[in-house]
C-alpha positions as CSV (number, residue, x, y, z in Angstrom):
1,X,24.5,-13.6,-13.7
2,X,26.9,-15.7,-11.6
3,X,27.6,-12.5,-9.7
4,X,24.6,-11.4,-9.1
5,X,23.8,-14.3,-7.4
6,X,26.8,-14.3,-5.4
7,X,26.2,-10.8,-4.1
8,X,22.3,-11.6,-3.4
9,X,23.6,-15.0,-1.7
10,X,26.3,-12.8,0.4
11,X,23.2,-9.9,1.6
12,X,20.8,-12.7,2.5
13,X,23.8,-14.5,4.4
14,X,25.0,-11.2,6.4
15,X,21.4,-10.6,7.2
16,X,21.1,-13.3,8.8
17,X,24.6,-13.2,10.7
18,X,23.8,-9.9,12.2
19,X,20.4,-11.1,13.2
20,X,22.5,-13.8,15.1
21,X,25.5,-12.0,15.9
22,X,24.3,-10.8,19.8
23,X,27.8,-9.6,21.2
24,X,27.9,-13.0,23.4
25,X,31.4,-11.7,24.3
26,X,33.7,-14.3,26.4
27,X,36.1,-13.2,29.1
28,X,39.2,-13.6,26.9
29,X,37.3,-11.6,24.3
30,X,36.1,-8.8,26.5
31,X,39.9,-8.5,28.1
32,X,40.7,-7.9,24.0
33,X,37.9,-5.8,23.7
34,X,38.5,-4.0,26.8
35,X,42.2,-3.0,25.7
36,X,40.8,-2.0,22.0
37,X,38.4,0.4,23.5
38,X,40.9,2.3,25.4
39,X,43.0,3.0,22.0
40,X,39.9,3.9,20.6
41,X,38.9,6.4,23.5
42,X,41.9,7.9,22.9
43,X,41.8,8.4,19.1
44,X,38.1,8.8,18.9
45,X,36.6,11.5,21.7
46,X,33.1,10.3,19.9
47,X,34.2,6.8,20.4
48,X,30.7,5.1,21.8
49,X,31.3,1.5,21.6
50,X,31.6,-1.9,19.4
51,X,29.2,-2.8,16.8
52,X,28.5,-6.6,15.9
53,X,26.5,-4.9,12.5
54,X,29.5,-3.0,11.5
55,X,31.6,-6.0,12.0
56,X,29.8,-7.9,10.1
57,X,29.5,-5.1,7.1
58,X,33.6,-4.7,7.6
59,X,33.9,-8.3,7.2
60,X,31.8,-8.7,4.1
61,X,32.8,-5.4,2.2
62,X,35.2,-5.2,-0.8
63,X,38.1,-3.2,-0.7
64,X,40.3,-1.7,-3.5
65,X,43.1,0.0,-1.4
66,X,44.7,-3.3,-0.9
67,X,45.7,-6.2,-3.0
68,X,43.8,-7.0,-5.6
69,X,43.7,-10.7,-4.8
70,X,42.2,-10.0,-1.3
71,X,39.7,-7.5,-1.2
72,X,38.0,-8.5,1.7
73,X,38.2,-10.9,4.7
74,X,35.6,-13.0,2.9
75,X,38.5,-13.6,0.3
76,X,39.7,-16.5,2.6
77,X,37.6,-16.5,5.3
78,X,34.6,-17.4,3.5
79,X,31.5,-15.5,3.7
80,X,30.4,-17.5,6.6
81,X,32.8,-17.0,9.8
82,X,31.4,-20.8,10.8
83,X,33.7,-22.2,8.0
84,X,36.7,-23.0,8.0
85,X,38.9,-20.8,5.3
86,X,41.9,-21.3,3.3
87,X,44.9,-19.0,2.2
88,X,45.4,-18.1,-0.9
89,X,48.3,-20.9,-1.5
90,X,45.5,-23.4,0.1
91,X,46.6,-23.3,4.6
92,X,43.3,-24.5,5.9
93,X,42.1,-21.3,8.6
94,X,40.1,-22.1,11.5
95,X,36.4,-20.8,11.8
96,X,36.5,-16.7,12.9
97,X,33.6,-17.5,14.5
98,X,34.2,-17.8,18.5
99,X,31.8,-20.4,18.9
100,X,33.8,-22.7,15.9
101,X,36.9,-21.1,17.4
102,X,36.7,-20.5,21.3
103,X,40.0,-19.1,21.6
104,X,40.1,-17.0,18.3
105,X,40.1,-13.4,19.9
106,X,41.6,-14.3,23.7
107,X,45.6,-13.2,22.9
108,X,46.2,-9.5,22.6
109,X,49.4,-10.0,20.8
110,X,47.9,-12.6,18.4
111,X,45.1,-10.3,17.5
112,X,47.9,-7.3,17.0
113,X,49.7,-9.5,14.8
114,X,47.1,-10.7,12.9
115,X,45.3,-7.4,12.6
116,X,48.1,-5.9,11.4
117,X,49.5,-8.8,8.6
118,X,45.3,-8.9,7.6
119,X,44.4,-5.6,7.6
120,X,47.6,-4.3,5.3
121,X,46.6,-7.0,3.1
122,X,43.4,-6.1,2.5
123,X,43.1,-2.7,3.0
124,X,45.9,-1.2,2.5
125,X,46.5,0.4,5.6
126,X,46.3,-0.5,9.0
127,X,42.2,-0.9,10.8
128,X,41.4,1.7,13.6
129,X,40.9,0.4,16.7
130,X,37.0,0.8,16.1
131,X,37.4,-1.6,13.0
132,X,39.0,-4.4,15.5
133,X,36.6,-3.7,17.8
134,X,33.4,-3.8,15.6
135,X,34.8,-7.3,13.4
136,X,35.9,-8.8,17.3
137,X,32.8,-8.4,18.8
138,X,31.0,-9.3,15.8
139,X,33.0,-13.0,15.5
140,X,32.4,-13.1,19.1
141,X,28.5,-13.1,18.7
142,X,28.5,-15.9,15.8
């Protein structure tokens, strides 16, 4: 029961995220973004853009290609992006969110780095440069 409560609790919350989540993209961010799109352009000739919804679906969804103790961002992130997360051996995170977290997305080598460390994690494999791009300019609209 406590489960399905969670997952109704999670649906109502990313329902409302993406109803707020309006790409309100900052010029560190877009510089980010900017770069992102052209690796996607080039791996993706049907590459059309960044979605804040498919951000905020990435975010949310459970994985089981990575490890088991972090199937999804959510894991330590929380499922609201507002709040500030922990690790898994308790490191306080700051809020994803861009307005919690007004520099969180501005340092192309700090997103790279985190991607990468996050993404292995929790997936399993490295996120497409339409994944960074979605989840980016999804944080950046919250």
């Amino acid at each position: 029961m406590k489960l399905i409560i969670r997952i109704a609790a999670a649906a109502c919350l990313a329902a409302s995220l993406a109803l707020v989540a309006q790409a309100a993209v900052g010029p560190g961010q877009q510089a980010v973004l900017d770069s992102i799109a052209k690796l996607a352009k080039q791996t993706d000739p049907n590459f059309s853009g960044f979605s804040a919804e498919r951000g905020n679906a990435f975010f949310l969804v459970h994985h089981t290609t990575g490890n088991a103790e972090t199937p999804s961002c959510s894991t330590c992130h929380t499922i609201n992006p507002r709040n500030e997360g922990q690790t898994t051996v308790g490191k306080a995170i700051a809020p994803m969110a861009v307005s919690r977290t007004p520099d969180r997305f501005t340092d192309l080598t700090k997103v790279e780095k985190w991607f990468r460390r996050n993404c292995d994690t929790v997936l399993g494999r490295q996120c497409t440069p339409q994944e960074k791009g979605d989840f980016i300019t999804f944080m950046s609209g919250l």
